[in-house]
N, CA and C of each residue as an Amber inpcrd file, in Angstrom:
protein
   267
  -5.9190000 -36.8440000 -39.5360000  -4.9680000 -36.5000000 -38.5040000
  -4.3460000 -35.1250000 -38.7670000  -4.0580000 -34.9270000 -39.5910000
  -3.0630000 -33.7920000 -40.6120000  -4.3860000 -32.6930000 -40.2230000
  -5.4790000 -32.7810000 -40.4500000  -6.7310000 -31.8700000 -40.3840000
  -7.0000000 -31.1540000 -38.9090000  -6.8480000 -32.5110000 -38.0530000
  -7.3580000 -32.0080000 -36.4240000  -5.7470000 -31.2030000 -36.3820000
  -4.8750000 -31.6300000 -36.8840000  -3.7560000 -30.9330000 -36.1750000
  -3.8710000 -29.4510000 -36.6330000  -4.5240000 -29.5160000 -38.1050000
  -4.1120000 -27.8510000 -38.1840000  -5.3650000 -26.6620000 -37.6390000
  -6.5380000 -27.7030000 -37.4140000  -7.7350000 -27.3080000 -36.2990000
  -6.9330000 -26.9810000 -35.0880000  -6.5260000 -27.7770000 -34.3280000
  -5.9870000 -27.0990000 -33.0550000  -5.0320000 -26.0240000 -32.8780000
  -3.8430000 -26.1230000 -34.3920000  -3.1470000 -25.3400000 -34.3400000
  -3.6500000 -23.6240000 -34.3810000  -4.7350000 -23.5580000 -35.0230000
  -5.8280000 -22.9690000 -35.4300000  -6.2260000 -22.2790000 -34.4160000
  -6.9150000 -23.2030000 -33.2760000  -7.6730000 -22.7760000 -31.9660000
  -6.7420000 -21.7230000 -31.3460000  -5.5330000 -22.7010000 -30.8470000
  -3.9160000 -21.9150000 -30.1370000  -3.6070000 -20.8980000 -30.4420000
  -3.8790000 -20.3920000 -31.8590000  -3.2470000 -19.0260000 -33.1190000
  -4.4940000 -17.8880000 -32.0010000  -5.8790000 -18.7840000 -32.1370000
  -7.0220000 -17.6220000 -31.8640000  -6.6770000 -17.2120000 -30.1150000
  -6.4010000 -18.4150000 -29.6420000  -6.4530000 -18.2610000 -28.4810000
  -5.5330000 -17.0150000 -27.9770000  -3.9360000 -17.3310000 -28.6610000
  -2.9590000 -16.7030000 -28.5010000  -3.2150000 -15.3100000 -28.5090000
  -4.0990000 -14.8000000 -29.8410000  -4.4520000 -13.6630000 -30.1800000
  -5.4480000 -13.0430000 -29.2490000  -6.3520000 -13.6190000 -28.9030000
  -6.9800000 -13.2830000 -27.7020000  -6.6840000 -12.9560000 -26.0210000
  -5.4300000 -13.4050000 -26.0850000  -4.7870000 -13.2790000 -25.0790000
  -3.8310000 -11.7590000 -24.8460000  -3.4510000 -12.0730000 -25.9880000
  -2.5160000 -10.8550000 -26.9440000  -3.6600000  -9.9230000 -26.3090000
  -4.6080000  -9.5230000 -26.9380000  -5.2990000  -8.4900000 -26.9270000
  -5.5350000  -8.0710000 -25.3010000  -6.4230000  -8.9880000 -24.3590000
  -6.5190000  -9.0300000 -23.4040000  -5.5680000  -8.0240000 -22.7240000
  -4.1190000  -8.6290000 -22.6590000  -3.2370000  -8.0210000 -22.1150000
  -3.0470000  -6.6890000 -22.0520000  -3.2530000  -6.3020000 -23.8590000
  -2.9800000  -4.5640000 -23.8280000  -3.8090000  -4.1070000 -23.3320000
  -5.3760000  -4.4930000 -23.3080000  -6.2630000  -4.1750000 -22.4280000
  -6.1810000  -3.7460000 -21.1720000  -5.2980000  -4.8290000 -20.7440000
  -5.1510000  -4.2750000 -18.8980000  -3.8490000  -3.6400000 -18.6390000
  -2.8890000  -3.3350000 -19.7690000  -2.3190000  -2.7540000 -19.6010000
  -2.4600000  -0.9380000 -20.1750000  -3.6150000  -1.1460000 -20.9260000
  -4.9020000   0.3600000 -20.7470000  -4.6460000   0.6730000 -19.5230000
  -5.4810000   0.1200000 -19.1770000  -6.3860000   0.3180000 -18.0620000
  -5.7930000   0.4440000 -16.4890000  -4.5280000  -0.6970000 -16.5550000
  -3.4390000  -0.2480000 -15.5820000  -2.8620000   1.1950000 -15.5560000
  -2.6610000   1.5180000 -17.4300000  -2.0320000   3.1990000 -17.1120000
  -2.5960000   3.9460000 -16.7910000  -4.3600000   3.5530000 -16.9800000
  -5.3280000   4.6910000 -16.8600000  -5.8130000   4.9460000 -14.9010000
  -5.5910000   3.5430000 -14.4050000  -5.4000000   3.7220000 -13.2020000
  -4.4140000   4.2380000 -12.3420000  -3.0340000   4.2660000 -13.0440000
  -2.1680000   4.8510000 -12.4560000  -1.9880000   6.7920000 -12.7650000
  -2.5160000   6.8220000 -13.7170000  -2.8360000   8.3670000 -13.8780000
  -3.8520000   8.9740000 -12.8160000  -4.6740000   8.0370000 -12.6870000
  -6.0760000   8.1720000 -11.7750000  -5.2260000   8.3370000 -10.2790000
  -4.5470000   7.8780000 -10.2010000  -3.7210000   7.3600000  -8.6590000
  -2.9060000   8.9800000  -8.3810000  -2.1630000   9.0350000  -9.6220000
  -0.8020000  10.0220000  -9.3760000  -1.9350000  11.3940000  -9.2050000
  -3.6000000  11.7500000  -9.9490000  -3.9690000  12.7590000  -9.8480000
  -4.8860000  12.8600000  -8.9350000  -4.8730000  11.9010000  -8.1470000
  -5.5420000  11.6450000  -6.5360000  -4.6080000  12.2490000  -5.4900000
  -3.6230000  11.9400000  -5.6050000  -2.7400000  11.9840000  -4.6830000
  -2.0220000  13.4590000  -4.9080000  -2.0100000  14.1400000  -6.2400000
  -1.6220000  15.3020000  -5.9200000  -3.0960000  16.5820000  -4.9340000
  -3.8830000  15.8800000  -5.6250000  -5.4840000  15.9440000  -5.1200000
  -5.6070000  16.5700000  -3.6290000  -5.0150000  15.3370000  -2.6680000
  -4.8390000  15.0670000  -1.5110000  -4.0540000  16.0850000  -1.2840000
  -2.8010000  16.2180000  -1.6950000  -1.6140000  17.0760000  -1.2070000
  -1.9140000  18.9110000  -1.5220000  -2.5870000  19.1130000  -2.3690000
  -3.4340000  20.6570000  -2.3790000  -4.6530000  20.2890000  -1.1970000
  -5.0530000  19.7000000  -0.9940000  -5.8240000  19.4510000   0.1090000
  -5.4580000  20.1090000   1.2140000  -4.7500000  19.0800000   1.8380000
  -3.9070000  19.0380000   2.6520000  -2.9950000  20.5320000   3.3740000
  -2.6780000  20.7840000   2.1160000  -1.9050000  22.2690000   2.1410000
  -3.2450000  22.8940000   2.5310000  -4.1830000  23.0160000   2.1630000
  -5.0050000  24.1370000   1.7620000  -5.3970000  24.3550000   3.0290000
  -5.8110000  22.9110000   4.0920000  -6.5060000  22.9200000   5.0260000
  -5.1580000  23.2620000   6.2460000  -3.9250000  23.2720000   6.0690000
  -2.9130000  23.8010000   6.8900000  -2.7990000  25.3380000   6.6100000
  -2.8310000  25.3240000   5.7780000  -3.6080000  27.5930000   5.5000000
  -4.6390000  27.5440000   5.6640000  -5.5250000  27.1320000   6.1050000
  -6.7360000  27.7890000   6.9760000  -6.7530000  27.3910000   7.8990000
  -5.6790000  26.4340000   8.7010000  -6.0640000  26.3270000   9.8820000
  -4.8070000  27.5040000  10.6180000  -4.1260000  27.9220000   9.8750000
  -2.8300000  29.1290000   9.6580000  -3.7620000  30.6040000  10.0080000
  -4.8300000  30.7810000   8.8640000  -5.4750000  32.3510000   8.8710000
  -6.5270000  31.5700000   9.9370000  -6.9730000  30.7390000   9.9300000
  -7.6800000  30.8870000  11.2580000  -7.3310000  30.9900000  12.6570000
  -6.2880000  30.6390000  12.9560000  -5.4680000  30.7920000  14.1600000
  -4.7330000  32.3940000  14.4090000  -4.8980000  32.8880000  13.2160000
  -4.0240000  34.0150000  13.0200000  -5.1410000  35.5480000  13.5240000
  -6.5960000  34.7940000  12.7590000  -7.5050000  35.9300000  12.9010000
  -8.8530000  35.7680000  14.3950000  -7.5720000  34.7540000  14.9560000
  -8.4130000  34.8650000  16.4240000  -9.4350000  33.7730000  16.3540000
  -9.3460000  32.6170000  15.8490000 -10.6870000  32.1710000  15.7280000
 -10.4050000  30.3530000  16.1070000  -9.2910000  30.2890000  16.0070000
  -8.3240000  29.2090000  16.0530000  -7.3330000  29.0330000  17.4270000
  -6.5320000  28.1740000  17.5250000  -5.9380000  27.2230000  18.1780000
  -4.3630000  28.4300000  18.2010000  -3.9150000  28.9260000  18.9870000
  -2.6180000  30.1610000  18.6180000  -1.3820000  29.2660000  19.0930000
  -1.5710000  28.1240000  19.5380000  -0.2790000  27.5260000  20.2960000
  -0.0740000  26.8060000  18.9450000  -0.8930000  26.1750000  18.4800000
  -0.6390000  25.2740000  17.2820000   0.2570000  26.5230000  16.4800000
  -0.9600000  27.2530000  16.0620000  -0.1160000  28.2660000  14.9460000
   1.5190000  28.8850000  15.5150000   1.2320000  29.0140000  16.7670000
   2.9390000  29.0640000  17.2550000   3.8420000  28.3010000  16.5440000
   3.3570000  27.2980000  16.8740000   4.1250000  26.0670000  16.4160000
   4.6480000  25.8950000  15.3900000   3.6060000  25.9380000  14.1980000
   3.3260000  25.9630000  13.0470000   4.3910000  27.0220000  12.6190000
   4.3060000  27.9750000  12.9510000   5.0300000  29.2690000  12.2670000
   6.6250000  29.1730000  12.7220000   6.4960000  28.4280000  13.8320000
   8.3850000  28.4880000  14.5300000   8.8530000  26.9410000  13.7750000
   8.2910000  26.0980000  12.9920000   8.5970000  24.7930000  12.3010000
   8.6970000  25.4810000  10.7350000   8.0840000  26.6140000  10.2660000
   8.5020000  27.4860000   8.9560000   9.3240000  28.0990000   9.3940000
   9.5990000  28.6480000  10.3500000  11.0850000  29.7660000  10.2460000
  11.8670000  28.7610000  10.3590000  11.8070000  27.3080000  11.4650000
  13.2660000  26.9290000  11.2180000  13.4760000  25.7810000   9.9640000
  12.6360000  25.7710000   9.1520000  12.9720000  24.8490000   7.2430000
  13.2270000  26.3290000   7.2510000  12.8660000  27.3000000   6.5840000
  13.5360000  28.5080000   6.4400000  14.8000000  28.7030000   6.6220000
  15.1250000  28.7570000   7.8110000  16.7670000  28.7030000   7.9760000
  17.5590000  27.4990000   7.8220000  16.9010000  26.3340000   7.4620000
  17.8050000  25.4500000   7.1700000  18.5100000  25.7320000   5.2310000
  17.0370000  26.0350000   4.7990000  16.9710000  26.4080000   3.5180000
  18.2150000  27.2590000   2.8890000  18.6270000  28.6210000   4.0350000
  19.0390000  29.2070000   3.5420000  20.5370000  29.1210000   4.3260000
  20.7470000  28.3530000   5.2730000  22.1700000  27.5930000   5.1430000
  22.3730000  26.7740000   4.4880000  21.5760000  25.8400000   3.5090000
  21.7300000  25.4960000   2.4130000  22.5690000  26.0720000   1.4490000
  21.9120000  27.1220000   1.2670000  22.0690000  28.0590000  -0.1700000
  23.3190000  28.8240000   0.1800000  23.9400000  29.1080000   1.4860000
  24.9360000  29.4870000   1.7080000  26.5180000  28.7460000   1.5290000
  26.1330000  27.2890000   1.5830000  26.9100000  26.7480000   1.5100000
  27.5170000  26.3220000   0.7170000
């Protein structure tokens, strides 16, 4: 009796430890996905920018959409001036 008990206690110790391990495992692999995530997404956002400046010099050098870029350019002057009643204040 005394024997199976310290057999199982035994199993539980391995099990425990295996579990143990497991965990840091996915908590690897969780950080390594969330690094993966945060350098996707800045990814996206140089993207993003990049393709709003060329759709900027393309509108600019005649080749593009000029109402958009209107647009575009009168939505930067006015963050611009919000910016700098900001800074005034």
């Amino acid at each position: 009796m005394l024997e199976g008990l310290r057999q199982r206690i035994e199993q539980l110790i391995a099990l425990y430890e295996a579990e143990k391990a497991e965990n840091q495992r996915l908590r690897e692999e969780l950080h390594e996905c969330e690094e993966t995530g945060k350098n996707l997404r800045e990814q996206i956002m140089e993207l993003e920018s990049e393709i709003e400046t060329r759709k900027l010099t393309e509108a600019f050098t005649g080749g593009g959409d000029k109402k958009a870029a209107r647009e575009k350019v009168d939505t930067l002057i006015r963050e611009i001036g919000k910016c700098i009643s900001c800074l005034e204040d």
